[in-house]
C-alpha positions in Angstrom: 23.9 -36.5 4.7 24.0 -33.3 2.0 21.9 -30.4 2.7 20.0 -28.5 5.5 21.1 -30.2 8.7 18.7 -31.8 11.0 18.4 -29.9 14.4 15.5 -29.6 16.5 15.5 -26.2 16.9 12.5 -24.3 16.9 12.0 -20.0 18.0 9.1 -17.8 17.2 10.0 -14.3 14.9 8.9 -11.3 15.6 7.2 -9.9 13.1 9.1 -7.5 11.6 11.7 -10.6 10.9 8.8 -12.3 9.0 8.4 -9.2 7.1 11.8 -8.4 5.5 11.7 -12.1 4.8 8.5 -11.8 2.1 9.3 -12.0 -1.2 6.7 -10.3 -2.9 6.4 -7.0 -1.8 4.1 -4.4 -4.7 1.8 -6.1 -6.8 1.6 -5.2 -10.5 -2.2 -6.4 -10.6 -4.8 -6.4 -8.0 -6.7 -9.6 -9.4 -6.7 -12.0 -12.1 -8.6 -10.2 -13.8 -6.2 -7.3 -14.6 -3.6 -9.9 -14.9 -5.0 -11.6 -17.8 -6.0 -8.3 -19.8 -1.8 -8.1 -20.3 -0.2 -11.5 -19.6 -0.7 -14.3 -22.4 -1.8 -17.8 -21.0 1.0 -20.3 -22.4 3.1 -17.4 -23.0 3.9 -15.8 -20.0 1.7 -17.7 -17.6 0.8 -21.7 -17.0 -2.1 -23.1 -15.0 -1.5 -26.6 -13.6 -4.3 -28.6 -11.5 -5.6 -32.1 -10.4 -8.1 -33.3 -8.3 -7.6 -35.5 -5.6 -10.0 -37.3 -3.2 -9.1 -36.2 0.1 -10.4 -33.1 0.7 -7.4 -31.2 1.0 -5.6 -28.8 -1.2 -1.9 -27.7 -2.2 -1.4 -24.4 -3.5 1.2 -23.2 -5.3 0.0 -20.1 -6.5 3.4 -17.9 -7.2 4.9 -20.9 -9.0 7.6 -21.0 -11.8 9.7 -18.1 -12.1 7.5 -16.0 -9.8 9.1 -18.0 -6.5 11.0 -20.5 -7.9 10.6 -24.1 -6.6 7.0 -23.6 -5.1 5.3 -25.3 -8.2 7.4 -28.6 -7.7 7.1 -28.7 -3.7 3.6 -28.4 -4.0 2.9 -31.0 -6.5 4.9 -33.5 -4.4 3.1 -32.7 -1.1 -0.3 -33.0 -3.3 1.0 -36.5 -4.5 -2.1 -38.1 -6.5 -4.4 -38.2 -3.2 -4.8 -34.1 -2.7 -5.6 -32.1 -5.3 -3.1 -29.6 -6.2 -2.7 -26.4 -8.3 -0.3 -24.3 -9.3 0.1 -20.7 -11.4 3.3 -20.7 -12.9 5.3 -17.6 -14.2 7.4 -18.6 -17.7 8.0 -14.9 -18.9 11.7 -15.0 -20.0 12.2 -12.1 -17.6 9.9 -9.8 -15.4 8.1 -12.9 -13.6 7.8 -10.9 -10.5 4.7 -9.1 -12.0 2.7 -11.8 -12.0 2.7 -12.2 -8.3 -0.8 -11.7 -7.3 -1.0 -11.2 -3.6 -2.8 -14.7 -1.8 -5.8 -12.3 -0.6 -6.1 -11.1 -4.0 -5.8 -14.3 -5.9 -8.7 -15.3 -7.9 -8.0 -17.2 -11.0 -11.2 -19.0 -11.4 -10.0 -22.9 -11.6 -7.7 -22.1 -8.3 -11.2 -20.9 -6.6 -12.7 -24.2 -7.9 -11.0 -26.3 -6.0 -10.2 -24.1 -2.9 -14.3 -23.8 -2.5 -14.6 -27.8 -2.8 -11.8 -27.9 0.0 -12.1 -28.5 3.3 -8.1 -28.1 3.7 -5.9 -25.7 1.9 -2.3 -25.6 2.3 -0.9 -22.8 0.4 3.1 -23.1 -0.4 5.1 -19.9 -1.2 8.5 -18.8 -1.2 10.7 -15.7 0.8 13.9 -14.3 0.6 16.6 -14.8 3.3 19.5 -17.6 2.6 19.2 -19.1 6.1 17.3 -22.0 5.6 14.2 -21.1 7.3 10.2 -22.3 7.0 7.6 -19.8 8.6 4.3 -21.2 8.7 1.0 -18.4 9.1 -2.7 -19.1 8.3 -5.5 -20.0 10.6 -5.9 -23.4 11.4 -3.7 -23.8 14.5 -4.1 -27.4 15.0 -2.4 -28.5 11.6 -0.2 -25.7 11.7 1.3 -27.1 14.6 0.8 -30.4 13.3 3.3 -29.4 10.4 5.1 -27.9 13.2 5.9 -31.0 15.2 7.0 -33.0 11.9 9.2 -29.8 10.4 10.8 -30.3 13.6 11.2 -34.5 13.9 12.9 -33.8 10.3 15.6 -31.5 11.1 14.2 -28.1 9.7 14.1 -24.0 11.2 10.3 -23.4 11.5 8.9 -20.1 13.4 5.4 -18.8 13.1 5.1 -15.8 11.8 1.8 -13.7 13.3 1.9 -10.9 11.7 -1.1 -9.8 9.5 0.2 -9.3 6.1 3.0 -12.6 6.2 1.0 -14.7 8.6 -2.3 -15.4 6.5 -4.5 -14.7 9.3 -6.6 -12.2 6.4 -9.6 -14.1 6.7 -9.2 -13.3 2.3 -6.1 -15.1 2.4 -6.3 -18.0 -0.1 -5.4 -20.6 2.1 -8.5 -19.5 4.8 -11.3 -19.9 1.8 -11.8 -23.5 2.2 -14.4 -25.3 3.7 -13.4 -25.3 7.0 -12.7 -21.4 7.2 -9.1 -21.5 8.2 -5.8 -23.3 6.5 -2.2 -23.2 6.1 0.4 -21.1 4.3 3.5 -22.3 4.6 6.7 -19.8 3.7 10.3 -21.4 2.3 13.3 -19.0 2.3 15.3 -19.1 -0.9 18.1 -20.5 0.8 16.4 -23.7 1.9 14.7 -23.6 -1.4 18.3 -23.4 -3.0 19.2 -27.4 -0.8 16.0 -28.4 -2.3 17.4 -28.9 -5.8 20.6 -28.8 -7.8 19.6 -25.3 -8.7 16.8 -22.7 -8.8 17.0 -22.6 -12.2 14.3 -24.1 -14.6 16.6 -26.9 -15.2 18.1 -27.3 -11.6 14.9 -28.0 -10.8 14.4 -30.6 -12.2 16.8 -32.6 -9.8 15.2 -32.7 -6.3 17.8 -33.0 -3.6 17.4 -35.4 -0.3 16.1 -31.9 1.7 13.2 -32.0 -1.1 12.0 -35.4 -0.2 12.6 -34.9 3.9 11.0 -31.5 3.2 7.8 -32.6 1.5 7.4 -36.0 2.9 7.4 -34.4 6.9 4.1 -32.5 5.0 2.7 -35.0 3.7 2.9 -37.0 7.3 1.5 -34.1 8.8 -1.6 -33.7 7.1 -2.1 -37.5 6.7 -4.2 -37.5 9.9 -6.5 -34.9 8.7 -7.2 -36.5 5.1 -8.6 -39.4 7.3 -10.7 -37.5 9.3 -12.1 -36.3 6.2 -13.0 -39.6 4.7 -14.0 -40.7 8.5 -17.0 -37.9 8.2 -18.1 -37.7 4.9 -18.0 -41.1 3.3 -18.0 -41.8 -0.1 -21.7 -42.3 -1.9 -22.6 -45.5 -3.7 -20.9 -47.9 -1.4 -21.8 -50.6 1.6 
């Protein structure tokens, strides 16, 4: 089988390892709104949603160019069930500006959906070519849940506590939703790089076997949780 290797190995960073393993590092603009008085909508920037009927959320809100392959793993987790949205950088250069820190994030059809949420899981990407996976945020019981099936599947995952690349900030994107606490969930460009042929536009569109194990071991982990959703708040209009 081509690609990351399945292990079972698990180890918790400290966080200074988490931290020289965060892409983004200085933000251009502190909020959408600045963004948007510079960067052109279809021209340097695309905004991509659906709603789904779960309850739950994917995020990929440093898509495209800005951390390349986060837009496509996050649409696949989403599947049609979970709604999904992604902002995606498609400057031919300079994406890295349009990184928007996830406590700072507030394009107004991405705060839509997070407030209609009860689950957000918010996928972004690091540096580092070890193929790693540090998951942060502040739901602890699906974070471990996401854990457990990273694991079964073969991948490096580590949690990563500390403040500014855990998502504890109660701000953070992925902790708006309804139940006050959610997932982020950080890929190293190396594991990113198994995930498709390349990281280029094109490359990407050619998902590799790691991409499917990667973003089906999601999808089985938050399964559970969709159900508990439709469990306690039933759909209106029916027997």
């Amino acid at each position: 089988m081509n690609g990351v290797p399945y292990t079972n190995s698990f180890f918790r960073a400290d966080d200074s390892y988490c931290s020289n393993y965060h892409e983004g590092q200085l933000d251009q603009y502190t909020n959408f709104e600045n963004l948007k008085r510079s960067e052109r909508q279809n021209t340097d920037y695309r905004i991509h949603y659906r709603i789904g009927c779960s309850g739950i959320a994917i995020l990929g809100i440093h898509g495209g160019e800005i951390e390349p392959g986060t837009m496509r793993i996050s649409d696949a987790i989403a599947g049609q069930e979970h709604s999904f949205y992604a902002f995606e950088g498609i400057k031919s250069r300079g994406n890295q500006s349009l990184h928007i820190t996830s406590a700072h994030f507030d394009e107004p059809i991405a705060m839509e959906i997070v407030c209609v949420s009860e689950i957000i899981i918010s996928i972004h990407g690091c540096t580092g070519m070890e193929p790693m996976i540090f998951l942060g945020g502040l739901d602890v019981e699906l974070k471990q849940q996401i854990l457990q099936e990273l694991q079964k599947s073969g991948f490096q995952t580590t949690e990563c506590s500390e403040s500014r690349f855990g998502g504890i900030d109660y701000s953070n994107i992925c902790n708006l939703c309804g139940r006050g606490m959610g997932v982020q969930i950080e890929i190293s460009r190396g594991l990113r790089t198994l995930m498709f042929r390349d990281l280029t536009p094109e490359g990407r569109r050619y998902p590799t076997e790691v991409f499917t194990r990667f973003t089906q071991a999601i999808r089985k982990a938050i399964d559970p949780f969709a159900f508990i959703y439709f469990e306690t708040h039933p759909l209106e209009g029916t027997d």
